[in-house]
C-alpha positions in Angstrom: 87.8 -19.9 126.8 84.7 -21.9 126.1 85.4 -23.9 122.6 83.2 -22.6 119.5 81.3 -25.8 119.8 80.5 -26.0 122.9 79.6 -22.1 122.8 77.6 -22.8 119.9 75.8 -25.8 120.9 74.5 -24.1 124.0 73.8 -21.0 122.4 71.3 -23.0 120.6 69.8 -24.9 123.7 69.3 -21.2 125.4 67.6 -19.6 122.0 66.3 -22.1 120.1 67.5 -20.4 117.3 69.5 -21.4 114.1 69.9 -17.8 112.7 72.9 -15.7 112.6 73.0 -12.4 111.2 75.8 -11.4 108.9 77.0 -7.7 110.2 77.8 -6.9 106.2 77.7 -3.1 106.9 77.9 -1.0 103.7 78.5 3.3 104.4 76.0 4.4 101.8 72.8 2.2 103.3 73.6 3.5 107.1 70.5 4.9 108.7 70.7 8.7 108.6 70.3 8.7 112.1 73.8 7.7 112.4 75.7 10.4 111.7 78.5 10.4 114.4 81.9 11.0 112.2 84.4 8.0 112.1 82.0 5.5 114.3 78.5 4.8 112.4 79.4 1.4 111.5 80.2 0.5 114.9 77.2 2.2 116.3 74.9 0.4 113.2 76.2 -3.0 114.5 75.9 -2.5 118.0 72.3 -1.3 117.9 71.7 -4.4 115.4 73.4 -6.7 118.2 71.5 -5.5 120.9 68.2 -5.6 119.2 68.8 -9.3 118.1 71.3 -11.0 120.7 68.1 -13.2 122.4 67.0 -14.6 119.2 70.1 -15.0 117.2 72.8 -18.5 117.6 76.0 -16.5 116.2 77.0 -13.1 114.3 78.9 -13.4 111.5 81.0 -9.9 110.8 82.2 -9.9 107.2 86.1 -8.8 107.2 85.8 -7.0 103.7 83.0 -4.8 104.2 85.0 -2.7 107.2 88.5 -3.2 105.6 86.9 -1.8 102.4 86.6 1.4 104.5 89.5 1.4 106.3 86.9 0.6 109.5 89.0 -2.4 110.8 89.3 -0.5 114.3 85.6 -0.3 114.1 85.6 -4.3 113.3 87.7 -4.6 116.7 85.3 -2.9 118.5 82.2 -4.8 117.0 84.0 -8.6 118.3 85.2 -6.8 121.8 81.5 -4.9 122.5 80.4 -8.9 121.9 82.6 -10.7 123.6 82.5 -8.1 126.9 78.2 -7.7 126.5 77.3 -11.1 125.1 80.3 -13.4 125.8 77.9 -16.4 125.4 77.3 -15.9 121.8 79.7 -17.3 119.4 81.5 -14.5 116.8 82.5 -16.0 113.0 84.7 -13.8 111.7 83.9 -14.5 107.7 87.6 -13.8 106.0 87.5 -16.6 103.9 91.3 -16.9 104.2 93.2 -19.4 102.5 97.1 -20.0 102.1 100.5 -22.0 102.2 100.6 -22.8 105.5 103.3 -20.6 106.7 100.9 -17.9 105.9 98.0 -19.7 107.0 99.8 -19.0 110.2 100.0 -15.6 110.5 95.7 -15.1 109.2 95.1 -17.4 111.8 96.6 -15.4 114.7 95.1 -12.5 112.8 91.7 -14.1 113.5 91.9 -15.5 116.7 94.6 -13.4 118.7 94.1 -10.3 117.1 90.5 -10.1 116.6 89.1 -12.7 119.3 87.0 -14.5 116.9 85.6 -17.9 117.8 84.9 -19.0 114.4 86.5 -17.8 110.9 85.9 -18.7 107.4 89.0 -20.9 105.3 88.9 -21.3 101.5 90.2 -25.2 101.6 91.4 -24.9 97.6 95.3 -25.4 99.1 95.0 -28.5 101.0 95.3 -30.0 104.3 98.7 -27.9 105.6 96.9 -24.7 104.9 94.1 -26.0 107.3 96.1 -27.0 109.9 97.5 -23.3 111.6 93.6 -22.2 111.6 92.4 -26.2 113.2 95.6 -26.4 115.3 93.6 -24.0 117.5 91.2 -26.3 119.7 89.0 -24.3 121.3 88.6 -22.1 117.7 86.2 -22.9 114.6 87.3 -23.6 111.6 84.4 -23.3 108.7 85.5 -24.2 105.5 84.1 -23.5 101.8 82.6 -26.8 100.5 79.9 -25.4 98.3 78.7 -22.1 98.5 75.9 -20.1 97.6 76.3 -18.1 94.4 75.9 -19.7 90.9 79.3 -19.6 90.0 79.9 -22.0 92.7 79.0 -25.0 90.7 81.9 -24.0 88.6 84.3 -25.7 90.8 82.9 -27.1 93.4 80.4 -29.7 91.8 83.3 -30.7 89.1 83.8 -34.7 89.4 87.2 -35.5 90.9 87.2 -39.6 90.5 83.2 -39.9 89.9 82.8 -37.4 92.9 81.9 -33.9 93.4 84.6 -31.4 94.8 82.3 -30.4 97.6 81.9 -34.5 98.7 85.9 -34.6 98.4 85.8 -31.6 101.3 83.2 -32.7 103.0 84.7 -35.9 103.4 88.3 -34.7 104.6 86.4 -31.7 106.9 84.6 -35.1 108.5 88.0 -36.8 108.3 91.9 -35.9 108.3 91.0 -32.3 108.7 89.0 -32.8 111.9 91.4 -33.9 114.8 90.3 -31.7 116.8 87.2 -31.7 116.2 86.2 -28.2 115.5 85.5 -27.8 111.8 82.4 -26.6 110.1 81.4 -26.2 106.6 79.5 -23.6 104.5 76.8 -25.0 102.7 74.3 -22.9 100.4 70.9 -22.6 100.9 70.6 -22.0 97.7 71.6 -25.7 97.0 69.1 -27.7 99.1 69.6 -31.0 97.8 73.9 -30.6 98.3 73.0 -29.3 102.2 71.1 -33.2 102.7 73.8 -34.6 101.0 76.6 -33.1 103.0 74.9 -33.6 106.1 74.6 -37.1 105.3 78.7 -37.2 104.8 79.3 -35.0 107.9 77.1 -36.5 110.8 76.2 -33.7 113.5 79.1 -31.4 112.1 77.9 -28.1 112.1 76.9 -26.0 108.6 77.3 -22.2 108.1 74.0 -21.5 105.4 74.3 -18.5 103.5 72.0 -17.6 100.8 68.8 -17.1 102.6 66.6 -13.9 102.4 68.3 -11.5 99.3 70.0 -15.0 97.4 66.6 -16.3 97.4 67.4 -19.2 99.2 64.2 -22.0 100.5 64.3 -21.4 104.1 61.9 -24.3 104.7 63.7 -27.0 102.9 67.1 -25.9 103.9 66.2 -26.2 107.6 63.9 -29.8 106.6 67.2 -31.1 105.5 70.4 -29.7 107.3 69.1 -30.3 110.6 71.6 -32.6 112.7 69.8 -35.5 114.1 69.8 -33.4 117.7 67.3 -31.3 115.7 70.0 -28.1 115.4 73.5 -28.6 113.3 72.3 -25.1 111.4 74.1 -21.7 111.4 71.8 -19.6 109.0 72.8 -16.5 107.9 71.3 -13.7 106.8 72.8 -10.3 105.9 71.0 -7.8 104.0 67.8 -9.0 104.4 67.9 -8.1 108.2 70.4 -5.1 108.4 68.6 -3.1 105.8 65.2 -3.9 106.8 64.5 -0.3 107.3 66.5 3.1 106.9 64.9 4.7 109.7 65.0 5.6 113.2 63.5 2.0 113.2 66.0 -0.2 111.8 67.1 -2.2 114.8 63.3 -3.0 115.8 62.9 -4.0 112.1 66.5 -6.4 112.4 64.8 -7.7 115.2 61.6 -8.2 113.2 63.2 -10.2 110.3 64.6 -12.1 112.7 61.6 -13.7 114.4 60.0 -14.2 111.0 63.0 -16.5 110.4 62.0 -18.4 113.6 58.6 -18.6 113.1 59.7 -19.9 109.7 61.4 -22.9 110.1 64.9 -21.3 111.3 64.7 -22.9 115.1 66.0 -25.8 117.0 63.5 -28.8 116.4 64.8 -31.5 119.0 64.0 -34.8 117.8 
């Protein structure tokens, strides 16, 4: 299997894209058009996928919204219809898991063996051993928490631990002791422009998962201006809502698609320097 970052990395050569659409599928905002019993979040994604694979650098399912539903089957069948139709582009699987390590264990299989996910979310709050089952995969990405987009996040994350923020502590160890094999990421608000320059300048070319675009309200310009990697990519910016629900029509896969190249043409592309 090709390793997320290598997937990654030429998945932004080929598109010139830094967006990734969140597939956040919630029952009661499904086009009427999808009405087939038992499989209209599967169909919704698919038609989303297929309307945005050429212009997108990842897709980023969101566990809870299918196992709210009981649709974790359908979730399945999202990450295989990618994986068999558009192997090349990477698949984050956002769980946001986080445990003692012996656990750690069992949500990483559950990620990468069970679902085939070449990326998944990890809350880092319990330390380097809960880390370690999800990085001890190679090929696999692990993206970890370090300050996120809602306001609560400064709760925690920007408290001073010696003089320091908590997010600079993770970034630091994700760059560091947490890294051996290479394959660790970070989510990074866009909501927070000034931490995503600061944690880029901790982390090199490490790559950053954005939320917080589009319905968060997030500056799409100066997120992009100063999270690029110095290869003029480094980005992963998601957007959920703002492209899924872009229309409740018969159109809303043209309208995805629409959103999506209004991203590009704002800022949200490759830049090689």
């Amino acid at each position: 299997m090709i390793a997320f970052i290598d997937k990654l990395r030429a998945q932004w050569a080929r598109t010139g894209s830094l967006v990734c659409v969140g597939l956040d599928p919630e029952c009661d905002r499904l086009p009427a058009v999808l009405s087939t019993p038992g499989a209209a979040i599967a169909a919704f994604c698919r038609a989303i996928i297929d309307a945005t694979h050429d212009r997108v650098c990842a897709y980023k399912p969101q566990f809870a919204h299918f196992a709210a539903v009981g649709a974790e089957e359908q979730l399945a069948t999202v990450i295989d219809y990618l994986r068999e139709t558009y192997p090349h582009i990477p698949v984050i699987l956002d769980a946001k898991r986080g445990d003692v390590g012996s656990t750690a264990a069992f949500y990483a299989r559950e990620a990468f063996e069970r679902y085939g996910a070449d990326a998944v979310t990890v809350n880092p709050y319990l330390g380097g051993d809960s880390i370690a089952p999800f990085t001890a995969y190679a090929d696999r990405g692990t993206i970890l928490l370090c300050r996120t987009s809602n306001p609560g996040g400064a709760d925690l994350q920007e408290r001073l631990i010696e003089g320091e923020p908590l997010y600079r502590v993770i970034a630091r160890a994700a760059a560091g002791t947490w890294n051996a094999n290479g394959n660790v990421g970070l989510v990074v608000g866009a909501t927070v422009p000034s931490v995503i320059a600061d944690v880029r300048g901790l982390v090199g070319d490490m790559p950053l998962l954005v939320p917080g675009v589009g319905v968060q309200g997030g500056d799409l310009a100066a997120t992009v201006a100063l999270g690029r990697d110095r290869h003029g990519a480094g980005l992963i910016v998601n957007a959920s809502r703002s492209i899924l629900y872009a229309s409740s029509g018969p159109d809303f896969a043209l309208a995805a698609r629409g959103v999506v190249e209004t991203m590009i043409a704002q800022g949200a592309r490759v830049e090689p320097s």
